[in-house]
N, C-alpha and C positions, 0 to 999 in steps of 0.2 A: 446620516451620522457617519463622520470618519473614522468611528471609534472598530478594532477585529471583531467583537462580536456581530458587530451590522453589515461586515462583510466577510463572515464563512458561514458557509453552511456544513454543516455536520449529519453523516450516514454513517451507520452501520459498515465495514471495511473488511471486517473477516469475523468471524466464529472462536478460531483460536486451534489450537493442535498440538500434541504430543511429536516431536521431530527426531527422529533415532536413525535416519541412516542418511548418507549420501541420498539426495534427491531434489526434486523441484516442488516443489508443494504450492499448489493454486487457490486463491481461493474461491471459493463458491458464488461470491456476491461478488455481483455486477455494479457499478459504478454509474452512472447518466449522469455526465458533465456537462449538458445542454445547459446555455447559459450563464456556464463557467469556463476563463479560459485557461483555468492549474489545479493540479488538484494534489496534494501532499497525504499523507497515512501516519500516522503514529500509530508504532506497533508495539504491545506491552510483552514480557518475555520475562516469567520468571525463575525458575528455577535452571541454570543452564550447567551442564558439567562439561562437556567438550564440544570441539567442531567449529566453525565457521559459517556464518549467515549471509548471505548478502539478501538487500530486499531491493526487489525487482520493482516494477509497473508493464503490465502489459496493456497495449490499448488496439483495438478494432471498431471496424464502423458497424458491427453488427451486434443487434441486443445481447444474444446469449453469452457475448464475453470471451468465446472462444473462437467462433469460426474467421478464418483471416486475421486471430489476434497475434502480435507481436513485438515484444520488448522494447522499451523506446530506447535510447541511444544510451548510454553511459553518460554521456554531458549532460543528459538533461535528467540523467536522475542516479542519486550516492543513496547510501546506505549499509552500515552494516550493525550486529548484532551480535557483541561478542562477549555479552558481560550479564552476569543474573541480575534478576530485578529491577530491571532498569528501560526506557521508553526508547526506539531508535526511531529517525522518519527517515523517509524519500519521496521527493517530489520531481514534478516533471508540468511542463507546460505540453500540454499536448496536442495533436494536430486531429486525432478522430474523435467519435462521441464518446464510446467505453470504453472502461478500461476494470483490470483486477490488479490484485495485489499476487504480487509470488515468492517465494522465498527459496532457496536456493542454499542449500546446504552442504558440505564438505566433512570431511575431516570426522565424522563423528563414528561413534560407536555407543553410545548411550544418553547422548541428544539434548535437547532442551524442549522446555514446557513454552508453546507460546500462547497468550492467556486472550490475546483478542487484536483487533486494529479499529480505528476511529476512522473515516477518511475527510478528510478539511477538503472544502471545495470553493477556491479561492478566485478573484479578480470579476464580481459576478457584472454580468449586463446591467443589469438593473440594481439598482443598490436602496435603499438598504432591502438586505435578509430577512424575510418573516421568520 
């Protein structure tokens, strides 16, 4: 099938989090992009009063998501998050196996609610998606 449901696969991407200062915020779920060679996040976010978002991608060749993990380039992956109740993404073609989501905050002093992330896991080897 040509059709995007027979080609993404859909994980779990984040938890979600209450964001109130200046910070980096990672999330906890690891990504396994074997067999995929992009992988995009919609991330939902509602209730926001101030501050600045940008949404990251970090990716490393190793499971746990952190050790040797490191931001992919700017070119390969946009993103920001500046408005309440509303879905932002950022994607990235990427070069190692995992990768997390992170978000990256500014400007704030009483923050924003972020309610969760989806992660799309796009261009697979084998097609179609079970």
């Amino acid at each position: 099938m040509r059709d995007l449901v027979n080609n993404v696969k859909t994980a779990p991407g984040w938890a979600g989090a209450t964001i109130a200062s200046n910070t980096d915020t990672d999330s906890t779920i690891v990504i396994d992009r074997q067999g995929y060679d992009s992988v995009a996040f919609a991330v939902h976010v509602g209730t926001r009063t101030d501050g600045s978002y940008v949404l990251k991608i970090r990716e490393t060749d190793n499971p746990d998501g952190v050790t040797g993990a490191a931001e992919v380039a700017k070119y390969q992956s946009q993103g920001t998050m500046n408005a309440s109740n509303s879905v932002g993404k950022v994607g990235a073609a990427l070069t190692k196996r995992y990768c997390t989501l992170r978000i990256t905050s500014s400007g704030v002093t009483t923050g924003a609610v972020f309610k969760g992330a989806v992660a799309l896991l796009g261009n697979p080897v084998v097609a179609p998606v079970a």
